[in-house]
C-alpha positions in Angstrom: -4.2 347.1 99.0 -2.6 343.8 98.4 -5.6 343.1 96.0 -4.4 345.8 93.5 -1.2 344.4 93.6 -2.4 340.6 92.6 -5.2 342.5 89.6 -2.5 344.0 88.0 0.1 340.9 88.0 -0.5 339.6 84.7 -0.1 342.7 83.2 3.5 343.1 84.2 3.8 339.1 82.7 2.3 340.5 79.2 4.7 343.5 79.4 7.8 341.4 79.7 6.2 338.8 77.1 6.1 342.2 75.0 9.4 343.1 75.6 11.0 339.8 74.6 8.6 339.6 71.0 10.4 343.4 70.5 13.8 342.4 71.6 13.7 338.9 69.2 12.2 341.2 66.4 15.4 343.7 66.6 17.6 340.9 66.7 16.0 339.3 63.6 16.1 342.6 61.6 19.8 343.2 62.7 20.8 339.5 61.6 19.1 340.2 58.6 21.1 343.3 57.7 24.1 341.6 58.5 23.2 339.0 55.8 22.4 341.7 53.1 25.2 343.7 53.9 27.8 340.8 53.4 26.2 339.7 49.9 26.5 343.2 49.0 30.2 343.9 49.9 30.8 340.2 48.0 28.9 341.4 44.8 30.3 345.2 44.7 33.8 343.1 45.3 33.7 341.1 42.0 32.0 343.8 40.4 35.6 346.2 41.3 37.9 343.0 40.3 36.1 342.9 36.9 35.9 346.2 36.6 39.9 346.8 37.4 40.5 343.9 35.2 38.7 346.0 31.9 40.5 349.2 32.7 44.0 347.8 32.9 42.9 346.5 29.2 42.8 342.7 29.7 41.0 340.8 27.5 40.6 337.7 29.9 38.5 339.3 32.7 36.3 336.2 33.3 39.4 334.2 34.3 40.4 336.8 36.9 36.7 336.0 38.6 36.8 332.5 38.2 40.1 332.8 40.4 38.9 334.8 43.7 36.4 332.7 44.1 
């Protein structure tokens, strides 16, 4: 019995070595949908100044930018 024990040992090291690859997979594709999601709330964030900017009827909407950032 003990010899079934030590034939299916290296399996159990490949299924952890699996487990980490997945777990360091998820990670990276949750790190990078942090990083899209905060260029995307910066970009849709100047878009609204500008566009608040042209609805109040300024003129000088590229000024209004050039100061939030």
């Amino acid at each position: 019995m003990s010899h079934v024990g030590r034939f299916f040992a290296g399996d159990d090291d490949q299924d952890g070595a699996n487990r980490q690859t997945a777990s360091l997979a998820g990670m990276a594709v949750a790190l990078l949908l942090v990083v899209v999601g905060l260029f995307l709330i910066r970009k849709l964030h100047e878009k609204s100044m500008i566009e608040d900017c042209l609805m109040s009827g300024r003129t000088n909407c590229d000024k209004v930018l050039a100061q939030a950032r």
